[in-house]
N, C-alpha and C positions, 0 to 999 in steps of 0.2 A: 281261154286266153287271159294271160295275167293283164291289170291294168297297169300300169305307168305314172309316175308322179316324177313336176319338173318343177323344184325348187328354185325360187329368181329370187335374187338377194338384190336390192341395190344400192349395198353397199359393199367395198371391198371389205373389207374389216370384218362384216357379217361373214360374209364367203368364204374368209379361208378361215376364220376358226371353227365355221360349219363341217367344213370337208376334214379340219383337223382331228374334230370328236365322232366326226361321224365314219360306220363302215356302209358304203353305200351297195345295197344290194344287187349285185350285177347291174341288168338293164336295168331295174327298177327303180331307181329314182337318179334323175339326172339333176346337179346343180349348176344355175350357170350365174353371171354376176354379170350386170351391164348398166349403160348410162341410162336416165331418166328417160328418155322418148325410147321407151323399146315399145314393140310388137309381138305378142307372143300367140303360138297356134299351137295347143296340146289339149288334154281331155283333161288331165286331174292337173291341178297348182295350186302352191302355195305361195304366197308373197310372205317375204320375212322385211317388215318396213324397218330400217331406222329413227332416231330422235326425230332426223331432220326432213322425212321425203315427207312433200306436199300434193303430188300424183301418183295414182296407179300406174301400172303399166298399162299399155293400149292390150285388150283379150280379142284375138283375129275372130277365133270360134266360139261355138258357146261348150263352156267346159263351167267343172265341177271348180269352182275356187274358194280359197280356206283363205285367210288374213290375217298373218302374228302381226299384230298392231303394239306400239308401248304404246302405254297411256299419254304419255308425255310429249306425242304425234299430233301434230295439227295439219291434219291429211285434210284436202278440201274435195270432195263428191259430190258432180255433178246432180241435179235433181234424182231422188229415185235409182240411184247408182248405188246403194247400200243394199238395194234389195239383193243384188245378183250374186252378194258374198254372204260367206260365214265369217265372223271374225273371231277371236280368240288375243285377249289382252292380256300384256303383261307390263306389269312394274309397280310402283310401290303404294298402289291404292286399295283399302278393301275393297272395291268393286272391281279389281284387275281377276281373272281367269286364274293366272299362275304369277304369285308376289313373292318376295324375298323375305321371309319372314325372321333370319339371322345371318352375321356374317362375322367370320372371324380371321386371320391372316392364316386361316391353315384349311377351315371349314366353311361353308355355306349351307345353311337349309332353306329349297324351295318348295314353296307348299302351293301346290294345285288345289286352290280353291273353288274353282267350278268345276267338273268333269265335262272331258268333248269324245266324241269318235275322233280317234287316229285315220290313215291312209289305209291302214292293213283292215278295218272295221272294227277293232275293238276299243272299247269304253277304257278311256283314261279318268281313274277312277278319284275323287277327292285326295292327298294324301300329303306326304314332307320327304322330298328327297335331301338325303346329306349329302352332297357334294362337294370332290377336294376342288379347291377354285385356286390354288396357291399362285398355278401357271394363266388365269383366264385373266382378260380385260373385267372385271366384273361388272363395268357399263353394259358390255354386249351380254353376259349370260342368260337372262332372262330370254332374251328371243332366242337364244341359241339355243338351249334348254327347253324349249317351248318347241324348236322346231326339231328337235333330236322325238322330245315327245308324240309328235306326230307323225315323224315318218318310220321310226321303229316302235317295237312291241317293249314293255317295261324289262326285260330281261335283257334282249339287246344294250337300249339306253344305260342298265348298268355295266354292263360288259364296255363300255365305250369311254363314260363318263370316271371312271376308277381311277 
């Protein structure tokens, strides 16, 4: 039985340039984009945070959950409520996961500087993607790019992001 992964954005902004780069694999990964007080009941998730969110979403079950966090996120976590995620940083600090390492009005290169397990199970390996960013908000690419990385396998992610 294949698993399932349900991408929550909460942000609009986040959502539809996610669903714009991304081909989303049949059933297999759903995205959905809602107000701050949501409640969510799934087995695999990923939160993709904005600048701005200061809570998680409420998790009904206990499921497998991953955290595109930017650095620049002043999320507040109840005591102990860090244990129950994986996170994965991005933005413009060497200590971020995946940073921006150049930018130019045609190109971008982002460099995953940590390696994580993807959805699919394979190792997202250290590396520099070139990407054309001419059409992107470049505020949002970093998690958007981060969240393309984890829900597809690096072939995909180029086939999408081109």
């Amino acid at each position: 039985m294949d698993k399932s992964l349900t991408v929550f954005f909460d942000s609009e902004n986040l959502y539809r340039e996610f669903l714009s780069v991304c081909k989303l694999n049949g059933n297999k990964i759903t995205a959905i984009q809602s107000a701050e007080k949501c409640r969510l009941y799934c087995g695999h998730l990923l939160i993709v945070c904005c600048k701005n969110t200061k809570k998680l979403p409420e998790i009904i079950s206990p499921c497998d959950v991953t955290v595109i966090l930017d650095s620049e996120c002043r999320l507040i976590l109840r005591e102990n409520e860090a244990e129950n995620y994986k996170f994965i940083t991005c933005g413009y600090s060497s200590k971020d996961s995946v940073t921006l390492s150049s930018i130019t009005n045609e190109k971008s290169v982002v460099s995953i500087q940590r390696g994580f397990i993807n959805f699919n199970g394979n190792r997202v390996e250290p590396m520099d993607l070139v990407i054309d960013c001419n059409y992107r908000n470049c505020g949002n690419m970093l998690p958007i790019v981060t969240a393309q990385l984890f829900c597809c396998d690096k072939l995909d992610l180029d086939n999408s992001l081109v």
